[in-house]
C-alpha positions in Angstrom: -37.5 -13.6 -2.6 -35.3 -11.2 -1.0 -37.6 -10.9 2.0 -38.0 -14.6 2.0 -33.5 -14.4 2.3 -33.8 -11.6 4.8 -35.7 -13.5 7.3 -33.5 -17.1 6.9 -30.3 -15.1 7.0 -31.7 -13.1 10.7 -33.2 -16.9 11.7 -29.6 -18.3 11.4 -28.2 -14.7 12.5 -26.5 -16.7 15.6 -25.2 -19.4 14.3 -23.1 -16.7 12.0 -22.0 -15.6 15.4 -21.0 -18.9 16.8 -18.9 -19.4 13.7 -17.3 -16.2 13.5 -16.3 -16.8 17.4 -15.2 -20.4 16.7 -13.2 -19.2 14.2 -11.4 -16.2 16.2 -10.2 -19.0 18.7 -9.2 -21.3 16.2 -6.7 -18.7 13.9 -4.2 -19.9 11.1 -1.7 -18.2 9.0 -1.5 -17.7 5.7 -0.6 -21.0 3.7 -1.4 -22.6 6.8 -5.2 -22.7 7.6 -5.6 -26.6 6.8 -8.1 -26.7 9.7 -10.2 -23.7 8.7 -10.8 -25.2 5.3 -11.7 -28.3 6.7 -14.3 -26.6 8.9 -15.7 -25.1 5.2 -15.3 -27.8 3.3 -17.7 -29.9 6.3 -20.0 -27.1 6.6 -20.8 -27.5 3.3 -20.9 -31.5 2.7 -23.0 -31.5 5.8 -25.8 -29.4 4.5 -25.3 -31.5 0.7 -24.1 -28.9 -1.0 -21.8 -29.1 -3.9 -17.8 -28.2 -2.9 -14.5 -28.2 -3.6 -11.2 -28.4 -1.6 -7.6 -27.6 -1.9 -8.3 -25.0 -4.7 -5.1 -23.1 -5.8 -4.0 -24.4 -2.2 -6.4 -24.2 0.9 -9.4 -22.5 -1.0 -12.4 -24.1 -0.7 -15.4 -23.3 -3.5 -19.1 -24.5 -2.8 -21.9 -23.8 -5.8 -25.3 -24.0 -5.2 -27.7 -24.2 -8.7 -31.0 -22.2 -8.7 -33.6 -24.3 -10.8 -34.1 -21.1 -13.1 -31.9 -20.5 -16.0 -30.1 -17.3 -15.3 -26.3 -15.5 -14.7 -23.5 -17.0 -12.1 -22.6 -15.1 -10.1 -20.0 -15.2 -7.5 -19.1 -14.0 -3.6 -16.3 -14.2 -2.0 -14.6 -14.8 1.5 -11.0 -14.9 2.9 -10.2 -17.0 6.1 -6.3 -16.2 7.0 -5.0 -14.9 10.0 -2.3 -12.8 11.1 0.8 -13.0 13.3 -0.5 -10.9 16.2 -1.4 -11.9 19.9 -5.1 -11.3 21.1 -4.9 -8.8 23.9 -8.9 -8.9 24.3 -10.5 -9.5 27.3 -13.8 -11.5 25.6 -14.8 -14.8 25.8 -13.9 -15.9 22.0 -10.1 -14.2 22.5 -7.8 -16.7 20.1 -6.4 -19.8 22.0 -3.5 -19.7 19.6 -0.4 -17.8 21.0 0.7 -14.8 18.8 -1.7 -15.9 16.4 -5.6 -13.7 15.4 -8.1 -12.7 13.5 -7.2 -9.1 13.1 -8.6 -8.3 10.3 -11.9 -9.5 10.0 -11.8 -12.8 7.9 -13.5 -14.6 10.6 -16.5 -12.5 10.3 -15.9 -12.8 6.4 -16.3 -16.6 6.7 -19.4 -16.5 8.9 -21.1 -14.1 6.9 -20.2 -16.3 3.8 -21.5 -19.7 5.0 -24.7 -18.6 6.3 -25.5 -16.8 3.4 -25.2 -19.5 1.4 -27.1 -21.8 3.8 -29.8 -19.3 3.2 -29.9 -19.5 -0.4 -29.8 -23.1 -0.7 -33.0 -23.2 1.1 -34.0 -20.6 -1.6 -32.5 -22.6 -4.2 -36.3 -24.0 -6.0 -37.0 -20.5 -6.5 -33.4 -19.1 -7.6 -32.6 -17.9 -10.6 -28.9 -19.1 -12.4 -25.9 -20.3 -10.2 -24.3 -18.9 -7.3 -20.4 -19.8 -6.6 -18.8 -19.1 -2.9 -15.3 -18.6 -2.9 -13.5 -19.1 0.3 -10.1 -17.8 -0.1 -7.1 -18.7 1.7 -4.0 -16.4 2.1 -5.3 -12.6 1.4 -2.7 -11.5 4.1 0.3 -12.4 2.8 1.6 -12.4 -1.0 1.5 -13.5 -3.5 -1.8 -14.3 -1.5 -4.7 -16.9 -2.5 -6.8 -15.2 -5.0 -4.0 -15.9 -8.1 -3.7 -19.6 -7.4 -7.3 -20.1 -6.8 -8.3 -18.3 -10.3 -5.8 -20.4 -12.1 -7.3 -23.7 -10.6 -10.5 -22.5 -12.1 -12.5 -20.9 -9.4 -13.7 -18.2 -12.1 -14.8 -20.3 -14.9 -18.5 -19.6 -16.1 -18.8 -16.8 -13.7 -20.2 -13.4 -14.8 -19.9 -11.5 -11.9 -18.2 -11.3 -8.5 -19.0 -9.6 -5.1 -16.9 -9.0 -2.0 -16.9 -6.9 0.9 -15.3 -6.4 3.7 -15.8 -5.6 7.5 -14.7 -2.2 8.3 -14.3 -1.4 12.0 -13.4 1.9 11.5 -16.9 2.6 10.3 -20.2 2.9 11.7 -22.1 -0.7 11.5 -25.2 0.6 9.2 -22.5 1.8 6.5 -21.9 0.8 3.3 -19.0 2.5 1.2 -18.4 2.1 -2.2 -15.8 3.7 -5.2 -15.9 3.5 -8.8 -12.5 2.3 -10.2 -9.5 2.3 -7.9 -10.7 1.5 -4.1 -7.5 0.0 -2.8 -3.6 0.2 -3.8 -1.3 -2.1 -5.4 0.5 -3.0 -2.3 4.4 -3.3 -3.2 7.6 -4.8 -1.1 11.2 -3.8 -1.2 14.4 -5.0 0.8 17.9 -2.8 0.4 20.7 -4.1 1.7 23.6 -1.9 2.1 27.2 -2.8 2.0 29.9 -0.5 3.8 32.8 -0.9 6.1 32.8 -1.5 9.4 35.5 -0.2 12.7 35.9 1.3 15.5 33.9 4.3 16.4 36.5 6.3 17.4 37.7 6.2 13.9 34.9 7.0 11.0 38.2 8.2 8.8 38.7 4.6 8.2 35.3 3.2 7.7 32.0 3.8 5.3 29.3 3.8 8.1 26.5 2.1 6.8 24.0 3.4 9.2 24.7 6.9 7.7 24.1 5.5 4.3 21.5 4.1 4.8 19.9 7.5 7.1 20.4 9.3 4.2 18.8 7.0 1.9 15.7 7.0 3.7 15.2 11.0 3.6 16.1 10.6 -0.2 13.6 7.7 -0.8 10.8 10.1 0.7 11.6 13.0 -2.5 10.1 10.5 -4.6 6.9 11.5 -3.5 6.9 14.6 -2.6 8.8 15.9 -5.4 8.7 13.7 -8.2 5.1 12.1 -8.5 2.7 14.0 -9.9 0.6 15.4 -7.1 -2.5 14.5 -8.3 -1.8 10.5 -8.0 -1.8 8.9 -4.6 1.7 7.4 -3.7 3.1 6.5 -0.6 7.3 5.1 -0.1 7.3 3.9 4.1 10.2 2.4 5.3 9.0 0.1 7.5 12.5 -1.1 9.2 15.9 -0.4 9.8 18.2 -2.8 11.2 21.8 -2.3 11.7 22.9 -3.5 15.2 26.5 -3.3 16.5 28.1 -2.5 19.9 27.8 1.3 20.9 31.3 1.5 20.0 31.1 -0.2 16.0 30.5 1.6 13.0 28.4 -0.4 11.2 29.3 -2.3 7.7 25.7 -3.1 6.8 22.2 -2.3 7.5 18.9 -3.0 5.9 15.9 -1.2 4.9 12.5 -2.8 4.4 9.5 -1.1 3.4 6.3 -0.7 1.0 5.3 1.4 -1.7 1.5 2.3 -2.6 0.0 3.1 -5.7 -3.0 3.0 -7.9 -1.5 4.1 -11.4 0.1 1.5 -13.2 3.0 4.3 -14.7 3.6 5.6 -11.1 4.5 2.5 -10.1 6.5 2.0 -12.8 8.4 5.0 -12.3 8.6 4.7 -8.4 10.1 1.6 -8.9 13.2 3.2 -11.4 13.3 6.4 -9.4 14.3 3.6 -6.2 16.9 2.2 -7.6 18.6 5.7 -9.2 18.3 7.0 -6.1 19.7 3.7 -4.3 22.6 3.7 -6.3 23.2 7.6 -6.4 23.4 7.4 -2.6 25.6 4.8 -2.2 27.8 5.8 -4.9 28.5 9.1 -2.5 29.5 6.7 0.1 31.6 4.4 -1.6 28.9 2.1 -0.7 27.6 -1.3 -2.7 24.1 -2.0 -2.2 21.3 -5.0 -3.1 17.9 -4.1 -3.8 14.9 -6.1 -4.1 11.2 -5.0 -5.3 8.4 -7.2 -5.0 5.6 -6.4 -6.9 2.4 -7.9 -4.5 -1.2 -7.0 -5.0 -2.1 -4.7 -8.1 -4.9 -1.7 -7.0 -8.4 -3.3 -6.8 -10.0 -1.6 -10.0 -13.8 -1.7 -9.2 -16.6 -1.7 -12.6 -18.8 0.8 -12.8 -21.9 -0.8 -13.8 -21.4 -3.3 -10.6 -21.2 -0.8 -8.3 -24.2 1.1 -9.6 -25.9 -2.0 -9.2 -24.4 -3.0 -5.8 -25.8 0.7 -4.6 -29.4 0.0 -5.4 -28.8 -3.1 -3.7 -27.8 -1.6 -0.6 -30.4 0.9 -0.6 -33.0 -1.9 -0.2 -31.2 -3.3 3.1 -33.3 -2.1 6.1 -30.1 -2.0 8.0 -28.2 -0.3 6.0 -28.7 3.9 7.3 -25.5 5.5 4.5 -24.4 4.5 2.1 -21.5 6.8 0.8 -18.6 7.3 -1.2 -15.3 5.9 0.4 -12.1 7.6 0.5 -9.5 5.9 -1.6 -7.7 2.9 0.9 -3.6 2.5 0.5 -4.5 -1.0 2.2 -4.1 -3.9 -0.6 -6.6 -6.5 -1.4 -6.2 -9.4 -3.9 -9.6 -8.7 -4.4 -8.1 -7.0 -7.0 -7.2 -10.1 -9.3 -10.2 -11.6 -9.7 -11.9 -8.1 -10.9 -8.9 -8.3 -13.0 -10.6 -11.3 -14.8 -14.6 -10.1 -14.5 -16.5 -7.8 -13.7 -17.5 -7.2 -10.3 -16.9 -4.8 -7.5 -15.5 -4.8 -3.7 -17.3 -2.8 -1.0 -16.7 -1.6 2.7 -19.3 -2.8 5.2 -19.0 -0.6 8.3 -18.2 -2.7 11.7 -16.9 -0.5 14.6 -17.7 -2.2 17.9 -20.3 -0.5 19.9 -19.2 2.0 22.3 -15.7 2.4 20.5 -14.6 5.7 19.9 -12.3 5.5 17.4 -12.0 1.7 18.0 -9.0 0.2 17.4 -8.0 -0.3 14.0 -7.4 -3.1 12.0 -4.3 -5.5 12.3 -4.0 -4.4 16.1 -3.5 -6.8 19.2 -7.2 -5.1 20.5 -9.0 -5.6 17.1 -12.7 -6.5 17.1 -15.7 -5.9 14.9 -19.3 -5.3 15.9 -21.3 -8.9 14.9 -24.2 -6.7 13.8 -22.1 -6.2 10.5 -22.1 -9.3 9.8 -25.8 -9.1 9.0 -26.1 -6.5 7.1 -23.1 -7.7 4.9 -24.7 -11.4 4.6 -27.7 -8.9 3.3 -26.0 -6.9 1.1 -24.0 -9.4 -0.3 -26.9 -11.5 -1.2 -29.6 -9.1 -2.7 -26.7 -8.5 -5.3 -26.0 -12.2 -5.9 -30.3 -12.5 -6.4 -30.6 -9.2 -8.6 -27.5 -10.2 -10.7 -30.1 -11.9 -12.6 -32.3 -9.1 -13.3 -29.8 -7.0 -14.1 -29.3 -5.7 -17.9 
């Protein structure tokens, strides 16, 4: 059976490219990819296969039934853009200003269509039920995953498998992780309240720019001095705005960054230590302040006995040449709630471009992946889907 999925998947191994390249011209944002469900939703009517639209939004889920009793299991796909402009010179570069597949969803997408194309073709001979969730809005939170699993995308499901392209990897790699992968991926705004004037006269005002300076050397002791150094944690501010004439002390500025964590206590406490040290700052300046924390993504939390299982899958893919342990990611990935519900477990499929050394990285105007990758995640992805069954 597998070999019989091998050979369909490398048969239709084009038309995954013709997707994926459709769909890097064709970008939408998060919330806003009405089109590229469409294009799902078709693809799967067209071939007479069960699906669903507008789930939890602009996910789309297709099921395809094996004739054999047996598990469900349950693969999924995102399909947002991001707010970038394409500076590549290829002949699929986006034709939507400021707008691109930057991250890999495109390929995500192809790989996830095909496969199940594939297996429903297989489906006689299929053991139990296989569910493809297309998810909309993994780029921006509160992201797709949450809505979709409350509009039922989970139910009966007994497993779930995702990967994703990695262009900062060798295509032939697969890396996996036990428990924590990828970080709870957190948001904060601090406004900061002083008084403005003249800059020939800081007597009389409470310079916000120096506030808010300071604050972001204090934020950075959290860290390095109050986190236990055997947790990962990272505080970035990601902006500072205060803009005035060369000759204004300013009255506000803001601050806008992230904090990364896996442990649900560090985040906790990162979150207090914030606002203590918010306040302590500003209280030294004679300074009010407003501060917001958005919690987004929690840490993708991968099952043990998943993994396992997806690394004897992998070992069986002739395309795969390592498979290895990966380094834990500060990226987020609302991956993370469905695991959250089931178990299941979310891989890295290397993807750097050929030639590209280092490559640029994801989320940059030059991003690309190597189509090969595609392949071998299509692969991958469904030899776990078929073993699930097997599986004790």
């Amino acid at each position: 059976m597998i070999n019989q999925l091998f050979s369909k998947l490398e048969e239709y191994y084009e038309e995954m490219v013709s997707i994926r390249r459709f769909m890097h011209q064709h970008p939408e944002l998060s919330f806003q990819e009405y089109n590229t469900a469409q294009f799902i939703q078709t693809f799967y009517e067209n071939l007479g296969i069960e699906v669903k639209g507008k789930v939890g939004g602009n996910g789309v889920v297709a099921k395809v039934y094996g004739k054999k009793p047996g598990k469900t299991v349950a693969l999924r796909a995102d399909f947002d853009a991001l707010p970038i402009h394409d500076e590549k010179d290829v002949p699929y570069k986006s034709l939507v200003p400021g707008v691109m597949h930057a991250c890999g969803h495109d390929g995500h997408t192809a790989t996830l269509l095909v496969l199940a194309k594939a297996l429903n073709e297989l489906k006689d001979d299929l053991e139990g039920n296989y569910v493809f969730i297309h998810q909309h809005a993994e780029e921006f939170a509160p992201g797709g995953a949450i809505s979709m699993i409350k509009d039922g995308c989970l139910e009966g499901v007994d497993a779930i498998f995702g990967t994703h392209l990695w262009a900062s990897e060798t295509t032939g790699t697969i890396q996996y992780r036990t428990g924590p992968i990828m970080a709870a991926a957190d948001r904060f705004e601090i406004d900061i309240q002083g008084k403005g004037g003249h800059g020939a006269q800081p007597h009389k005002t409470r310079d916000a720019i120096v506030t808010a300076s300071q604050l972001v050397l204090n934020l950075q002791q959290i860290v390095s001095r109050k986190v236990n150094p055997v947790h990962s944690a990272v505080v970035t501010v990601g902006s500072f705005t205060a803009e005035n004439a060369f000759n204004v002390i300013a009255d506000k500025a803001k601050l806008i960054g992230t904090v990364r964590t896996f442990n649900d206590e560090v985040r906790q406490f990162i979150e207090e230590e914030m606002e203590k040290i918010i306040q302590g700052t500003c209280h030294l300046s004679d300074s009010s302040f407003t501060f917001l924390y958005e919690r987004g993504y929690p840490a993708v939390v991968n099952h043990a006995k998943e993994t396992e299982f997806l690394i004897t899958c992998a070992k069986d893919v002739p395309e795969v040449l390592t498979i290895e342990e990966s380094e834990l990611q500060m990226g987020g990935e609302d991956f993370a709630y469905y695991l959250k519900e089931i178990p299941g477990t979310f891989f890295f499929t290397g993807a750097k471009p050929p030639g590209a050394d280092p490559g640029f990285p994801h989320h940059h105007p030059k991003f690309d992946i190597d189509e090969n990758a595609m392949l071998i995640a299509a692969k991958t992805l469904g030899t776990a889907a078929i073993r699930v069954h097997q599986a004790e």
